[in-house]
C-alpha positions in Angstrom: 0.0 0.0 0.0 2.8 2.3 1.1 4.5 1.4 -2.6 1.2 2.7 -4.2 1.1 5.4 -2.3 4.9 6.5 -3.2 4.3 5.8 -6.6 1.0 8.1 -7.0 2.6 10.8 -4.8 5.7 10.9 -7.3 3.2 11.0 -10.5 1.5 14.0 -9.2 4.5 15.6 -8.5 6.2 14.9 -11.8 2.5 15.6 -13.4 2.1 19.0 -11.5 6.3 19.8 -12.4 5.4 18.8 -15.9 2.4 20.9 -16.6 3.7 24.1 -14.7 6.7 24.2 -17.2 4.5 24.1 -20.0 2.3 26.0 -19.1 4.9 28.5 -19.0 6.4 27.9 -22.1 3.0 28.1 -23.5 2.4 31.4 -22.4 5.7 32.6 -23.2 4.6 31.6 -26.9 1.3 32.5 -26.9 -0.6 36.0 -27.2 -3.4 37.9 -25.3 -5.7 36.0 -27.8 -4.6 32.6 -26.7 -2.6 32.0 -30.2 0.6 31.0 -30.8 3.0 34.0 -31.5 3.9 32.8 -34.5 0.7 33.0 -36.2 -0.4 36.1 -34.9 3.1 37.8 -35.4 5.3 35.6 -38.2 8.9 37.1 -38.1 12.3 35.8 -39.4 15.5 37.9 -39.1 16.5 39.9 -42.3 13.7 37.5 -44.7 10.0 37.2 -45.2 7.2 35.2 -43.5 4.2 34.5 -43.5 1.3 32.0 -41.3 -2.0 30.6 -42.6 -4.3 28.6 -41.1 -7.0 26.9 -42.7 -9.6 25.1 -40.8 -9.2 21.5 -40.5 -10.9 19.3 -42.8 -9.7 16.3 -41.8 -7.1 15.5 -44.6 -3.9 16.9 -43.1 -2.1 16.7 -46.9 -4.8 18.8 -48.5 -5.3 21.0 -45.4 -1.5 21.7 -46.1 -1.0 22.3 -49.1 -3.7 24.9 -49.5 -2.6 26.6 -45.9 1.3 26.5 -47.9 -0.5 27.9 -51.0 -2.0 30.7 -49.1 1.0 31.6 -47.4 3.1 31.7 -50.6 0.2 33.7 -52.0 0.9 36.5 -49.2 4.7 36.3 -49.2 4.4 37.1 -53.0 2.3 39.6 -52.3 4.7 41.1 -49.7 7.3 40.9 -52.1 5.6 42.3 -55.1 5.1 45.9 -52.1 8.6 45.7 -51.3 9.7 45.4 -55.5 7.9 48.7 -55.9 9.1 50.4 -53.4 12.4 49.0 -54.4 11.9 50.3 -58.2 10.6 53.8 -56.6 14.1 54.4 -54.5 15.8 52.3 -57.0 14.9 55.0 -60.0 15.1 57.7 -57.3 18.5 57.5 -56.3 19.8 55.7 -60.0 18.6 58.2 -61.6 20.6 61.0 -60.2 24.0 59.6 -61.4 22.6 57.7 -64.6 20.1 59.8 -66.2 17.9 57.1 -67.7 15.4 54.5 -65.7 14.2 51.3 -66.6 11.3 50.4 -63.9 9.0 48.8 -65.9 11.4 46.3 -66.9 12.8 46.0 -63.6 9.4 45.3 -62.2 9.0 42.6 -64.7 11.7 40.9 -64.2 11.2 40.7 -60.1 8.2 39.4 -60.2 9.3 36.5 -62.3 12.3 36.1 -60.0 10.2 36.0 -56.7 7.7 34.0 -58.2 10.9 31.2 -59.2 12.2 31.9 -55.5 8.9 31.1 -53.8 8.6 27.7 -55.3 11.5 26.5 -53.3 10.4 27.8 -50.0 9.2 25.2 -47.5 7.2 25.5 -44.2 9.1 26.0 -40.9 6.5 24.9 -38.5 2.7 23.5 -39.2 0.7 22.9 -36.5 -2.8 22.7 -35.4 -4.3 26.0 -33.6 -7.4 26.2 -31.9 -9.1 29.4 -33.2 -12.6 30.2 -32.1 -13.2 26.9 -31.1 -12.2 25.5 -34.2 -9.2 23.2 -35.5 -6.8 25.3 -38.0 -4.1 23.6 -39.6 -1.3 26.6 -39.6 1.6 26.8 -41.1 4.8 29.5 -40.6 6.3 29.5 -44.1 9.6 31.7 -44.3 12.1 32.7 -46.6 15.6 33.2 -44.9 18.0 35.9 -45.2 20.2 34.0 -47.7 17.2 33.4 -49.9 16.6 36.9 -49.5 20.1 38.9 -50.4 19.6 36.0 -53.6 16.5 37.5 -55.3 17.8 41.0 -54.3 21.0 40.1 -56.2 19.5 38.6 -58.9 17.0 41.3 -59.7 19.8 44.0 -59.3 21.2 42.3 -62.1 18.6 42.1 -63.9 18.2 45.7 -63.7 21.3 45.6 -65.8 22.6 48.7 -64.3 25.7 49.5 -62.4 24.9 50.4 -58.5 27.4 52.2 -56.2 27.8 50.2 -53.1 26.1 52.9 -50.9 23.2 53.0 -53.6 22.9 49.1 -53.0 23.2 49.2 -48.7 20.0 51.7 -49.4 18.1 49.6 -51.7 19.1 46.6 -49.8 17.1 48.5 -46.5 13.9 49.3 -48.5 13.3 46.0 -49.6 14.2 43.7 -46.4 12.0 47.3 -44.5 15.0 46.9 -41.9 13.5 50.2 -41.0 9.8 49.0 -40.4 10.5 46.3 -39.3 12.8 47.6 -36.6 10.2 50.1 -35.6 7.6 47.1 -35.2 9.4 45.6 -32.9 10.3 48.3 -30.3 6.4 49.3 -30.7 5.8 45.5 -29.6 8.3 45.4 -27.0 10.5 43.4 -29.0 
């Protein structure tokens, strides 16, 4: 009996040791609203992301592919903000040394270079978020710093016009929105 008794004693202890950590780590992850951080907030470090969460349907492979599909869909759409404003300081501060501009190109050219560069980006985290009382499949789909300086490389030189290394730190800022982004942060206590 005293073996029982020592056993259940040690269960509730690890149980009640168990659940206070992650309850903590939870809450350290989730928002006012009770969702995860991530989905309410996506962020990577000098990239792009995006979360989308469908409501589960039952079939986890079709519930994922759509919720991957959407988030591409919003990273392009990110991107294509960021490759205008890019083309608006890009012509801005080009244009003072070169004389001549080429945006429409330029913008042409991006867009078929982030569309190529969002078909290899792959989910960082899916999981299932209750929201409203309902099952959402979400998924946190990012595209990384390396990706990143990539496509802006790439459609500098596809602009096919020479860039002073100051011109490029500058263009580099407006289309990562450092700036923005930085400004975000401090207004979210980050």
């Amino acid at each position: 009996m005293k073996k029982k008794l020592f056993g259940l004693g040690c269960a509730i202890l690890l149980a009640g040791c168990a659940s206070s950590g992650g309850e903590q780590m939870a809450s350290e992850q989730q928002s006012a609203s009770g969702l995860p951080a991530w989905v309410l907030n996506p962020y990577i470090e000098d990239g792009f992301a995006s979360a989308q969460c469908v409501p589960y349907s039952g079939n986890m492979s079709i519930d994922r592919q759509l919720a991957i599909a959407n988030a591409r869909t919003d990273l392009a759409q990110q991107l294509e903000t960021k490759v205008a404003a890019l083309d608006k300081v890009f012509r801005e501060r080009t244009d003072v040394s070169s004389g001549v501009s080429s945006g429409s190109t330029f913008s042409s050219v991006s867009k078929q270079l982030t569309q190529q560069t969002l078909i290899g980006t792959r989910p960082e985290r899916v999981d299932f978020v209750e929201i409203d009382g309902n099952k959402n499949l979400c998924v946190l789909l990012t595209m990384g710093r390396e990706k990143t300086l990539s496509l802006f490389d790439n459609m500098l030189d596809a602009s096919q016009r020479s860039v002073q290394p100051d011109v490029r730190e500058v263009l580099l800022q407006e289309f990562k929105g450092a700036e923005a982004q930085k400004d975000l942060n401090r207004e979210l206590g980050g």
